[in-house]
N, C-alpha and C positions, 0 to 999 in steps of 0.2 A: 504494500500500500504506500502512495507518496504520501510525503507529509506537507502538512500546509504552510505556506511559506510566511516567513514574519517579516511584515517591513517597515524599515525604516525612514524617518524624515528626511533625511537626504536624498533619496530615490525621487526623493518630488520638489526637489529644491533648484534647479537649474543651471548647476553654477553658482546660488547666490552661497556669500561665505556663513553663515548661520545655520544649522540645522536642529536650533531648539524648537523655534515658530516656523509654520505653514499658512498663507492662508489663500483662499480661489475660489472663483467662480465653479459654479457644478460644470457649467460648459466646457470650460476650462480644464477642469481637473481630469472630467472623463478623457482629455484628448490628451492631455499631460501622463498620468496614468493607468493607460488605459493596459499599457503590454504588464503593467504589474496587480492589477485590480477584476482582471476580467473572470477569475476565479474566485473560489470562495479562501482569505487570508485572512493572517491577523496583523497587530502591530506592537509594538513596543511605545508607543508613546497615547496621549488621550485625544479626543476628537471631540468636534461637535457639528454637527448637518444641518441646514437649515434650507429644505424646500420649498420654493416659491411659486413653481410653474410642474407642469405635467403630472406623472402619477407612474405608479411601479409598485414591488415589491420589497422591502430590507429583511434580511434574513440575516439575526444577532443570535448566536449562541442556540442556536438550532430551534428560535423561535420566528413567527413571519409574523412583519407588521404589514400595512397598508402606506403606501406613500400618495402622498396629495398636498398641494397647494398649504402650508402649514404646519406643515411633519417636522418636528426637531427633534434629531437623534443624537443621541452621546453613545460614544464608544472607549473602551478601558483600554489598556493594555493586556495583549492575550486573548480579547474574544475573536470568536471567530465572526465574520460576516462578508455577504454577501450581496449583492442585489440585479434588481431586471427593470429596469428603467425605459419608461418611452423616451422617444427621439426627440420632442419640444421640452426635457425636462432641463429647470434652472434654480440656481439658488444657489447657495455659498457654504465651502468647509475649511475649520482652520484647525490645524493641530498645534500640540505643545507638548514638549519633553514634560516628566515629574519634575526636575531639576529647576526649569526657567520658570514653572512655576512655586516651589516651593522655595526657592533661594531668596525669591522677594518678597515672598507671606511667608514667615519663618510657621507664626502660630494659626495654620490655616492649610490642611491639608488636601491635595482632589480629594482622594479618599472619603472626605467628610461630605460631599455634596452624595447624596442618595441613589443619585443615577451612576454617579462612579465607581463609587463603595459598595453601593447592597447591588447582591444577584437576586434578588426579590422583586428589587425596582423594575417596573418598566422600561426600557432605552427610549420611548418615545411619547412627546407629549403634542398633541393637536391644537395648534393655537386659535384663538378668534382671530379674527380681521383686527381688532386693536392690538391686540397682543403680538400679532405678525408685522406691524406695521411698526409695534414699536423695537420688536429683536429685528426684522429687516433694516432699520436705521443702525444698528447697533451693530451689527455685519457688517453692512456698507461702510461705517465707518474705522472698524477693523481693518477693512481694505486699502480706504487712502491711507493711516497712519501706517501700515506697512509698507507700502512701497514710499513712502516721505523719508525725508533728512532729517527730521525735527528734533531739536531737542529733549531729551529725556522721553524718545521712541518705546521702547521698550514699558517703561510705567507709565505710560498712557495705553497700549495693547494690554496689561495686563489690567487696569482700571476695567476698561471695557469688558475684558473675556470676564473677569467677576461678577461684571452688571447683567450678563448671559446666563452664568451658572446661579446667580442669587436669582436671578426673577424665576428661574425653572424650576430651583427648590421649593420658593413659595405656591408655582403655579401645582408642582406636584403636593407640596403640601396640604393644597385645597380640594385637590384631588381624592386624595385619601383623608379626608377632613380631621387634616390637625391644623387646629386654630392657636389663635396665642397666648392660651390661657395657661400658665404655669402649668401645671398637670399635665396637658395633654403635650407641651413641650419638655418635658420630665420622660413623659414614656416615649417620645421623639428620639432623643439623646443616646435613654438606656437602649432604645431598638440597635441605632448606631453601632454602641459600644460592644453589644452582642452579636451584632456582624463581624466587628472586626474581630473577636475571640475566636468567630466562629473559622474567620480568615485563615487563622494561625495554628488550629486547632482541630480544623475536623478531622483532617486522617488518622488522628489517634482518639479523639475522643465525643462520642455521638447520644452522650448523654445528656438531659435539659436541665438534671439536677447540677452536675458540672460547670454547666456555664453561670445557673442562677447564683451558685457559691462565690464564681467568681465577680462576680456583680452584687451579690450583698444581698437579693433577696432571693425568694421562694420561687419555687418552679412554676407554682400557680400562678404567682404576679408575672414572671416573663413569658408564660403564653398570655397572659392578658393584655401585657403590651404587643405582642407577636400579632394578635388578634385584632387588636384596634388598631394598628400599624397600617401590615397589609393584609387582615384577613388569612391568614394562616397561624398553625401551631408554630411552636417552637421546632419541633421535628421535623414539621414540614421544612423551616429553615434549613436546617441544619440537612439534611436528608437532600435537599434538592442543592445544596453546595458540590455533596459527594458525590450523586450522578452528574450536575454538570461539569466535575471537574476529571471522572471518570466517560463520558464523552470525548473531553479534550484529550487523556491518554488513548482512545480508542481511536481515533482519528491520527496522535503525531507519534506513537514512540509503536514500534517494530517486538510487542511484547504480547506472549498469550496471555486471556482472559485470567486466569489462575495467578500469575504475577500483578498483574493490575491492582486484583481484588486484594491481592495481599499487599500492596502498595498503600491502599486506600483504607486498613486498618481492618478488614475483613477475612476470618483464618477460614471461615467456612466458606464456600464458593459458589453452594449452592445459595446459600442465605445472601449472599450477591447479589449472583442472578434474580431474586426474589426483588430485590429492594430497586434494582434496577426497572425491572418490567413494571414494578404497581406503582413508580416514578414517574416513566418515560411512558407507559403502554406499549415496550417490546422490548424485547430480549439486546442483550449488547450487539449477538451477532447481528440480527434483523439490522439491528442498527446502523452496523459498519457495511450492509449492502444494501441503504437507503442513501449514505453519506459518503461513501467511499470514490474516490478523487480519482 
């Protein structure tokens, strides 16, 4: 099986001497990248999509969204994605290393933004006509300061690309209706903070009582935030990290089933397989001759 290729910013950079920032038109970009993008890859660095014109498919992490006039997508380091685009499609994408951004917001990590950090989150939010109208200005303007000589270049992109990811957290935040009432931004945080345990932690350890320990309270109360979050358990979290992170071994490393599963904290293989199909709705195999490159 090939494995799917990872790319990086400079493959899309032309020459120019930078390869922490990207930014371009969709028109653009498809013709720019098109001998590296026309398969299904991933990347090393973050993204953000912002559809203005036409319609297609995005296919993140082996889920399919809808693409239309509004669609703003973010992409992590590592996923995998895809897409099928009509021929009038337009709008703007601009990437950035971890580094160029976090070296300027010491105390302020992507991670923390919800569509970057949680595999729960949706990658894609559908804006209004205002809402498009005010990220379309905020894009565009992304684009003149990049290609500009201006002074202090760089923190005014990074200004801007904040003013992108803070209005999508709130817009996702209204989304899943957390409001701004102490509480509900208490079980926001503690969601967070259980993501990222869950980051570091799941191939060895796939218990809720575990995480809740490490967080300070009961099992009860963090499916209760798990539930008011995104409408899922705690398990369910924690469970759909390890098939989709057992997807991505099934797709990039040259290894049988049986090694995976033991990879992935699992001595039993059968019990795998199990947790696998009532995840996904199929078997690994099924999986690797639905997806297979």
């Amino acid at each position: 099986m090939n494995s799917i290729s990872v790319l990086h910013i400079e493959l899309f950079q032309s020459g120019r001497n930078t390869s922490d920032f990207y930014f371009n038109s969709m028109k653009e970009h498809l013709v720019v990248g098109h001998r590296h993008i026309e398969k299904p890859h991933r990347h090393d660095f973050y993204a953000a999509v912002l559809f203005t014109k036409g319609k297609g498919v995005h296919e993140i992490d082996f889920q399919k969204y809808d693409v239309s006039e509004g669609s703003l997508f973010f992409l992590s380091p590592g996923q995998i994605h895809s897409w099928e685009l009509s021929e009038d499609i337009d709008g703007y994408i601009f990437f950035c290393s971890q580094e160029f951004y976090e070296m300027h917001y010491v105390n302020q990590k992507l991670r923390n933004f919800p569509f970057f950090g949680s595999v729960s989150f949706p990658r894609k939010l559908q804006l209004d006509n205002d809402e498009l109208i005010k990220n379309d200005n905020l894009f565009q303007e992304l684009g003149r300061e990049h290609q500009s000589q201006n002074v202090m270049k760089e923190g005014f992109i990074l200004s801007l690309m904040s003013q992108v990811f803070i209005n999508a957290t709130r817009l996702f935040s209204k989304e899943i209706d957390i409001h701004a009432s102490s509480a509900s931004l208490a079980y926001f945080k503690h969601y967070q903070d259980f993501e990222n345990l869950v980051e570091q932690h799941f191939t060895a350890q796939k218990s809720i009582s575990y995480y809740a320990s490490l967080l300070g309270i009961t099992p009860k109360h963090l499916n209760r935030i798990a539930q008011t979050v995104v409408q899922k358990t705690a398990t369910d979290i924690i469970t759909e990290r390890v098939v989709l992170e057992a997807k991505r071994m099934l797709m990039y490393l040259d290894e049988g089933l049986v090694e995976i599963a033991f990879r992935l904290g699992y001595e039993e293989y059968s019990y795998f397989i199990r947790v696998f199909r009532k995840s996904s709705g199929m078997t690994p195999t099924q999986f690797m001759r639905k997806y297979k490159v």
